[in-house]
N, C-alpha and C positions, 0 to 999 in steps of 0.2 A: 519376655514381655518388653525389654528392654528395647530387641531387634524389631518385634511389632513396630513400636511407638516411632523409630527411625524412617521405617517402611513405608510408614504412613505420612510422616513427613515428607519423606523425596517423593511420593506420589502426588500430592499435594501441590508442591514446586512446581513440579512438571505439569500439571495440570494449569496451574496458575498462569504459568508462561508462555502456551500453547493455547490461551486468549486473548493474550494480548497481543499476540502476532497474527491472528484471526482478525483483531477489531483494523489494525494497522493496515493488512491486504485489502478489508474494504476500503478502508479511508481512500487507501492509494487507487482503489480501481473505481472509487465516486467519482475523483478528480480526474479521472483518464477520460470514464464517461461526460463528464461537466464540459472538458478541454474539445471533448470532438464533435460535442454538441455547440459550443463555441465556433470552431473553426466550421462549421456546417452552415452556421448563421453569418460567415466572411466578416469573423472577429479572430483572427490571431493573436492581437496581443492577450487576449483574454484565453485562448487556447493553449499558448504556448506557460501561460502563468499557471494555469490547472495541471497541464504536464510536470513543472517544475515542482508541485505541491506533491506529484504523485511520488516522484523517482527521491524527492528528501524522505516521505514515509518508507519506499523500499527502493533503496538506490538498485537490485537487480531487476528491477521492473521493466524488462526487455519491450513490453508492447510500448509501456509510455516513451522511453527512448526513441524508438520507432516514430511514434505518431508527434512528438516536437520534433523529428528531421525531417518530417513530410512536411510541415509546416513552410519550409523552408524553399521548396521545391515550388 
């Protein structure tokens, strides 16, 4: 019973922690969408600050990187 009640607990964790990294990739992929919506209406500065909001949420976030260096171009 004892290995039960453990079981239950690390399923639990995991579960736990595996939405909050869910809620985070949207946050980061709002702000990707918001930045290119931005940059579409020939606003960069406001483009390039929705990029930055995205890649603090998930610094590996390869497209936001991408669309702040297009910015640039």
């Amino acid at each position: 019973m004892k290995y039960l009640a453990v079981f239950v607990l690390f399923i639990t964790a995991c579960v736990a922690n595996s939405d909050v990294k869910t809620v985070d990739t949207q946050s980061a992929t709002d702000y990707l969408n918001q930045g290119i919506a931005f940059y579409n209406k020939g606003q960069p500065d406001q483009a390039i600050s929705n990029f930055d909001k995205a890649i603090e949420i998930n610094p590996k976030f390869a497209e936001a990187y991408s669309n702040w260096g297009l910015v640039f171009l």
